[in-house]
N, C-alpha and C positions, 0 to 999 in steps of 0.2 A: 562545427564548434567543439573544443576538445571537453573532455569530461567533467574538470574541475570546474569551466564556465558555466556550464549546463546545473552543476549541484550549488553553483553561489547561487546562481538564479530563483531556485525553488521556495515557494513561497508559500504553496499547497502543496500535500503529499496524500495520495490517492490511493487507495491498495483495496484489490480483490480479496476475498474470503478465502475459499477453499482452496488450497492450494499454495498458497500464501501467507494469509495469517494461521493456517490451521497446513497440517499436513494434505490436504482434500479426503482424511479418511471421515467416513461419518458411519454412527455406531448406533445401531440399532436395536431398542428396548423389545421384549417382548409385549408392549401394548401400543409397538410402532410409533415411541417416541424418539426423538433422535437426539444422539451428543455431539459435542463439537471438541477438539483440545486446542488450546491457545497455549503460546509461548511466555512464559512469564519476562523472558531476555526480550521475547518483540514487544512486550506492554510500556517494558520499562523506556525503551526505543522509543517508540510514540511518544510520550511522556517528557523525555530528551528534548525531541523536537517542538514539541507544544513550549517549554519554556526556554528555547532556543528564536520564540515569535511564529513558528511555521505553524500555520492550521494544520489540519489531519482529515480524510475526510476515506469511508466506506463506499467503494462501489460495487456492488455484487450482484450478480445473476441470479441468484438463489436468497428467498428471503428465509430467516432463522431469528427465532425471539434468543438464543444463544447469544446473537449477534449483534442484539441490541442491547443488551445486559452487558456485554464485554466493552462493547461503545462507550454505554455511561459509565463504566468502572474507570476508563482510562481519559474521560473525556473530550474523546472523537466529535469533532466540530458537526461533520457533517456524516450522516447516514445515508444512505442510497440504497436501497435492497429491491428484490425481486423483479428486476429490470434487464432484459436478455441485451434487448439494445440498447451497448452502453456510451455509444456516441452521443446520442441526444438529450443523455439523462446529464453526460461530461458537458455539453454545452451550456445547458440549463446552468448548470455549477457554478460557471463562470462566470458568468450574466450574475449571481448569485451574488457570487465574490466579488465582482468587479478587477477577475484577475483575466490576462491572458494565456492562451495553452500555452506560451513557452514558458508561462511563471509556475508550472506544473510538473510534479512529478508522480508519475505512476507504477506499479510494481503488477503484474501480473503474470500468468502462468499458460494460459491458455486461448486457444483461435478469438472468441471472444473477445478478450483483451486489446488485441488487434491493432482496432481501430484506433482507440483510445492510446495507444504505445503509439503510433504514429503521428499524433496529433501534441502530445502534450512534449516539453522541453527537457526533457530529463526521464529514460522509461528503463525499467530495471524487471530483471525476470529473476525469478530463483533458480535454483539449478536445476530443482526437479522441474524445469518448467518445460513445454512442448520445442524441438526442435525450430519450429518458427518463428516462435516466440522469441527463443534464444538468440538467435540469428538477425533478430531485428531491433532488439534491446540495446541500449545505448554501454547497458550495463550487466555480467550476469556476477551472481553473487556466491561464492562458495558455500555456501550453506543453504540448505531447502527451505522449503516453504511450511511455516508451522514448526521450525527447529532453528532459529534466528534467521532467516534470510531479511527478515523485515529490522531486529536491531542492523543488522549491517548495514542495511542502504541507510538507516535513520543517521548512523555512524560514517558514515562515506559523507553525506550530505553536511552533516556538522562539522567534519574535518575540514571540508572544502572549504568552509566559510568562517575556518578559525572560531568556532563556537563549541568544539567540541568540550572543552573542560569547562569553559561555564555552564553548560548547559546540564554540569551534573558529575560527567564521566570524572573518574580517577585515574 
């Protein structure tokens, strides 16, 4: 299936944490509290797509109360955290939504991710993401993870589907 059919498709969009919405750097307090940085260009992305009709939805291996505060700011449909296996937690989802994995798009960075890239209809890596990753991505995206690689796919997917300037863009 070529590209452009795969991003009309999408109807959930899925994206990993570290690595992806954040650079995977995490910064450490000295009372071993930990920060996260978010993209204001990936916030706005999500945001894009949420009034574009697309849900949005957090799957992450690592839980962070960072992450849930960035959630509710941008109005992330679904949250998912601290979950290593993320096949089971992505099947769950569906069942959820009432969608199927090819009505899905997911964005990740690393072995992890995997599974879930293989499964869902539309899978997108950042650039900083692991060589297997990249190699198995439907999609890679010139810009890293945590420095817009998430407005871009939000932006590819809206192009696709002729939504992009309603959905906000200038």
């Amino acid at each position: 299936m070529k590209l452009d059919a795969r991003a009309r498709r999408v109807r959930l969009a899925i994206f990993d944490v570290d690595g992806v919405l954040t650079d995977g750097t995490i910064f450490i307090g000295p009372a071993g509290e930990a920060f996260k940085a978010f993209s204001i260009l990936d916030g706005q992305g999500l945001k894009m797509l949420r009034e574009a009709g697309i849900a949005t939805a957090i799957l992450s291996g690592r839980a962070h109360k960072a992450v849930d505060h960035r959630a509710k700011e941008l109005s992330i449909d679904y949250v998912i955290q601290g979950k290593s296996e993320k096949l089971p937690e992505f099947d769950k989802l569906l069942k959820r939504v009432k969608l199927e994995a090819k009505d899905c798009a997911y964005m990740g960075d690393d072995l992890p991710d995997l599974p879930v890239m293989r499964r869902c209809g539309f899978s997108v890596a950042p650039a900083n993401a692991v060589k297997a990753v990249k190699d198995e991505a439907h999609h890679v995206t010139r810009a890293r993870g945590g420095k817009g690689a998430v407005r871009e796919m939000c932006e590819l997917i809206l192009r696709h589907r002729r939504q992009l300037k309603r959905a906000g863009e200038v």
